[in-house]
C-alpha positions as CSV (number, residue, x, y, z in Angstrom):
1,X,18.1,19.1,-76.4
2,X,19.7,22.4,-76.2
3,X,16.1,24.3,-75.6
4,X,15.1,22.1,-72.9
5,X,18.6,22.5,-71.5
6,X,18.0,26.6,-71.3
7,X,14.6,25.8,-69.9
8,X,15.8,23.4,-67.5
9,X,18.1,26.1,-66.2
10,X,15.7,29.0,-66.2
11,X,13.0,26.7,-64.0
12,X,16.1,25.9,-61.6
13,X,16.9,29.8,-61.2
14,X,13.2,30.8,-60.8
15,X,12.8,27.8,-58.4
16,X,15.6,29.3,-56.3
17,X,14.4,32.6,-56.4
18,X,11.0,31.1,-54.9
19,X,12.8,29.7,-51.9
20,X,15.1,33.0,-51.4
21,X,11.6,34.8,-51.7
22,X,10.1,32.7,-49.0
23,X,12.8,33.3,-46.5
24,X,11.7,37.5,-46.6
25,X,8.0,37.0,-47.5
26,X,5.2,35.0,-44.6
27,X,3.4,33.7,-47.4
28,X,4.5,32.0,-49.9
29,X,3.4,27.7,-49.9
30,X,6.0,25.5,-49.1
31,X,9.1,28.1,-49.3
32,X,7.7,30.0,-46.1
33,X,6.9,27.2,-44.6
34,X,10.3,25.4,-44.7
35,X,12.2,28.6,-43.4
36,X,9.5,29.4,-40.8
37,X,9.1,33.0,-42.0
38,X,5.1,32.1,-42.0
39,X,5.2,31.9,-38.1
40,X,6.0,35.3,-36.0
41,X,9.2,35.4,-34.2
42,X,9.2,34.0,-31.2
43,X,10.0,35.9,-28.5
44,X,10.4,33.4,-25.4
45,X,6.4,34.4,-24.2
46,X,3.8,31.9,-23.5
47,X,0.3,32.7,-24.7
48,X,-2.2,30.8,-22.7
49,X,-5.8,31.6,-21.2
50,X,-4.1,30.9,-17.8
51,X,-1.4,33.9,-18.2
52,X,-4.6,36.1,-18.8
53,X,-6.6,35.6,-16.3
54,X,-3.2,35.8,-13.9
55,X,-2.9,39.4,-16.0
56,X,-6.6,40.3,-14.7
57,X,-5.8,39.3,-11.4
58,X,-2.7,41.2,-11.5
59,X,-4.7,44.2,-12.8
60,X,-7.1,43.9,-10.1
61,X,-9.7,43.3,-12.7
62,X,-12.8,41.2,-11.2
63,X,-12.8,37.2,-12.2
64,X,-15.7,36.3,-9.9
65,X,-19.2,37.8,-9.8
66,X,-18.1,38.4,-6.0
67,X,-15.0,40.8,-6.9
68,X,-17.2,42.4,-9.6
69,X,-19.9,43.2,-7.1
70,X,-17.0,44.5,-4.3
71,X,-15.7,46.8,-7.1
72,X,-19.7,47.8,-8.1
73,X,-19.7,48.7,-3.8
74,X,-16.8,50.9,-3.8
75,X,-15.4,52.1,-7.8
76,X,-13.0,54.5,-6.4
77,X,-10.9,51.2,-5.2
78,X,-10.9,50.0,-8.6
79,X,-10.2,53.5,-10.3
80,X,-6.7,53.8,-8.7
81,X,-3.8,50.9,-10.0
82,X,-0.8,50.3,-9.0
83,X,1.4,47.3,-10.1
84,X,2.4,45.4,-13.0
85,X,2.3,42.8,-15.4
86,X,4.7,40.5,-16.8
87,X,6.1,39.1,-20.3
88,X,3.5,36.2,-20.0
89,X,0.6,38.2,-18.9
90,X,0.7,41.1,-20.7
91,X,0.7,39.2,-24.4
92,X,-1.8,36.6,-23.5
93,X,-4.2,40.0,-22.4
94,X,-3.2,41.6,-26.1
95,X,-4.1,38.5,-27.8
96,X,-7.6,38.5,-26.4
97,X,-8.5,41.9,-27.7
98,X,-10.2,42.6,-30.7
99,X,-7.8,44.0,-32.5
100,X,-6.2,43.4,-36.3
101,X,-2.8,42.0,-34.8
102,X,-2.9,38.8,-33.4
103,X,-0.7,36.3,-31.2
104,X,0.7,39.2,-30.1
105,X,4.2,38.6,-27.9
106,X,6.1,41.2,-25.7
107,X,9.2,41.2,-24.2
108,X,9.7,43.6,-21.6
109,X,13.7,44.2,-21.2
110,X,15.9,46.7,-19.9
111,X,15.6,50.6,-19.2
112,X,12.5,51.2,-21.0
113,X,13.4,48.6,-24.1
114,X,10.7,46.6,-25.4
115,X,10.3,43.9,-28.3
116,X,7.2,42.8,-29.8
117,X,6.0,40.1,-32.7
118,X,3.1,38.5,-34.0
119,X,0.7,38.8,-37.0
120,X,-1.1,41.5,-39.1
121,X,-4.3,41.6,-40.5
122,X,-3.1,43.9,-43.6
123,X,-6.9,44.3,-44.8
124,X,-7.5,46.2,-41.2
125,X,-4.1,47.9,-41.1
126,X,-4.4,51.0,-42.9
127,X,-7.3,52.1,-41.0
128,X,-5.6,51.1,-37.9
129,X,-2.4,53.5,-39.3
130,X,-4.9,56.3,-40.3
131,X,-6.7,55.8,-36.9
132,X,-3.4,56.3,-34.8
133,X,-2.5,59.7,-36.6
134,X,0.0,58.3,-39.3
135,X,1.0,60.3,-42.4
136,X,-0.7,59.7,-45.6
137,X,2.9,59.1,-46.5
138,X,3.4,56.8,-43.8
139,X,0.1,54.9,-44.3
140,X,1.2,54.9,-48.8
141,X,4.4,53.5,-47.5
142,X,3.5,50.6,-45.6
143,X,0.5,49.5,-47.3
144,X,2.8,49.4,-50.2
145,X,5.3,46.4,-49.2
146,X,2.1,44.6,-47.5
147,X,-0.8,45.0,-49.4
148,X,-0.7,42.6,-51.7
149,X,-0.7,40.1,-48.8
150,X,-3.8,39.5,-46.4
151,X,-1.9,39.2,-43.3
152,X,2.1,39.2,-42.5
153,X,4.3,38.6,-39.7
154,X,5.7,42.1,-38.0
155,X,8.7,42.2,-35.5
156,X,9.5,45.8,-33.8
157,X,11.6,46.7,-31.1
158,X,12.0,50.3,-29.2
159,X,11.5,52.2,-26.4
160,X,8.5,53.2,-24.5
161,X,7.5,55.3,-21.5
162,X,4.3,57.6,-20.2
163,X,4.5,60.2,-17.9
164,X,1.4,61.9,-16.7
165,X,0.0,61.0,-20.0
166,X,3.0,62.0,-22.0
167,X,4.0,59.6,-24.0
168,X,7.8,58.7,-24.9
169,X,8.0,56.6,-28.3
170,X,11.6,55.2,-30.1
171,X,11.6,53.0,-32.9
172,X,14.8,50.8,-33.3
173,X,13.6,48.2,-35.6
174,X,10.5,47.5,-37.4
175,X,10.4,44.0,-40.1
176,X,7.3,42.7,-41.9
177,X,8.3,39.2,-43.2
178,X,11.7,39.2,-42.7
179,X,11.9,42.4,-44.4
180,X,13.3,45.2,-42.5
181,X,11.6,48.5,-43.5
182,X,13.6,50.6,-45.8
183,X,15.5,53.7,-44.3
184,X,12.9,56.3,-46.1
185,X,10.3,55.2,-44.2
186,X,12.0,54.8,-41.2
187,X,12.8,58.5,-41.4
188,X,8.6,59.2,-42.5
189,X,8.2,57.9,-39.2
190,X,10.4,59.3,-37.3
191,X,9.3,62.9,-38.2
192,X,6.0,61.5,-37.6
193,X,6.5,59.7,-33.9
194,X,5.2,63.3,-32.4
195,X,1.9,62.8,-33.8
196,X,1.5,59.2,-32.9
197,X,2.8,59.8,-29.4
198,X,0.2,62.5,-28.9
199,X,-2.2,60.9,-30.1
200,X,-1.9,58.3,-27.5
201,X,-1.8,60.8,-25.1
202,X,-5.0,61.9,-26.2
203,X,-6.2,59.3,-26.3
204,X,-5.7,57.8,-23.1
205,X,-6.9,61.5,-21.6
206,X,-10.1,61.0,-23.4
207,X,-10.7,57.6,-22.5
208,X,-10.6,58.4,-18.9
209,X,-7.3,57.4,-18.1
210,X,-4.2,59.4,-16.2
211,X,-0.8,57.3,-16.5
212,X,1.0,58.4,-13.7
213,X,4.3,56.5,-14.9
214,X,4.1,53.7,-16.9
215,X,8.0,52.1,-17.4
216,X,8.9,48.9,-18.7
217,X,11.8,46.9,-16.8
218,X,13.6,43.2,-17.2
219,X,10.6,41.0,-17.8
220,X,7.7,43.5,-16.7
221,X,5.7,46.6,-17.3
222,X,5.1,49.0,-14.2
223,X,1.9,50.6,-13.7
224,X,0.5,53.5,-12.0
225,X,-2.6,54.8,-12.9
226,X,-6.1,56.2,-12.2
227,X,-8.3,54.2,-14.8
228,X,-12.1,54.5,-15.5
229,X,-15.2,51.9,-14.8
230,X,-15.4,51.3,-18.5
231,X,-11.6,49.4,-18.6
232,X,-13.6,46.3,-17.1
233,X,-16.0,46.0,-20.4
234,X,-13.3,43.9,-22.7
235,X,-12.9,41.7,-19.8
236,X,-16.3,40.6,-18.6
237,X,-16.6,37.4,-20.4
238,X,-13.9,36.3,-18.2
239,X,-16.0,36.4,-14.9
240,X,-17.5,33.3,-13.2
């Protein structure tokens, strides 16, 4: 009686670990799903086909085979942009792409601050890191809280700007899970931000594209920008 009472109490205490587990980790069966740690955070943005297109249309991006031909007459109306998208638009664009994060969310907010959530794909990730000038450090450091896992929730918030192709990078906060990313490699990537930054900025220089300003304000991202012929290619399929 005493034995089962010991295992009794050892089964309760790994039971409740389990639960406390699934709060932090996206997924875990039953205990992530009760705290809702295996959905991203939800940031107030609607993802819908609609809020695309209305982000192409706001981009000046051809959704007719009439606009496409117009912009096939005269590029140099297309090359120059300038406008921007919203909260709604600008997520529901992201979530098209082929890309290893998806239902992406963005929440443009004040003086250049930005939020973003959705989901990883962990198995792409490190390349992804590698691929956007990370550390090895950097890239050892995050693969080693999420690879274990095929894909995990991510919530970050900062502060982001481009001018004339420079671009302007803060981190504030960065969580996988509910896990907020230890203080070491916070400081990994802060000492790394220069590299990422320029390598955006290279990036969009050898892509064909010259950010005049790009800054984010209450609810919206503002836009001005010379962009090349090849930005329409992701976008085609939505032309009818």
């Amino acid at each position: 009686m005493k034995k089962f009472k010991w295992l009794a109490i050892i089964l309760f205490i790994i039971l409740v670990l389990y639960f406390v587990a699934g709060y932090f980790l996206p997924n875990l069966p039953v205990a992530s799903k009760l705290w809702g740690t295996n959905m991203s955070k939800d940031l107030g943005v609607e993802l819908s086909a609609d809020n695309a297109i209305a982000g192409l249309i706001a981009l000046e991006h051809p959704t007719s085979t009439a606009d496409l031909e117009a912009i096939i007459n005269n590029p140099e109306d297309y090359k120059h942009f300038k406008g921007a998208l919203t909260n709604n638009q600008a997520s529901s664009l992201i979530s098209t792409i082929d890309f290893p994060i998806k239902l992406v969310q963005i929440k443009f907010g004040p003086d250049g601050a930005m939020e973003s959530s959705g989901i990883i794909n962990t198995n792409q990730l490190q390349d992804l890191l590698s691929d956007f000038g990370a550390s090895n450090d950097v890239v050892n450091s995050v693969m080693g809280i999420i690879s274990n896992m095929d894909w995990i929730t991510y919530y970050v918030s900062g502060e982001l700007s481009i001018k004339n192709n420079q671009v302007s990078l803060d981190v504030d906060q960065l969580e996988f899970g509910r896990i907020s990313v230890p203080q070491s490699l916070k400081d990994q990537m802060e000492n790394n931000m220069g590299s990422l930054e320029g390598f955006i900025s290279n990036l969009l220089t050898s892509q064909g594209y010259y950010i005049r300003d790009m800054s984010i304000s209450e609810g919206s991202v503002n836009l001005d920008m010379d962009r090349p012929l090849g930005s329409l290619e992701p976008w085609l399929n939505y032309i009818e």
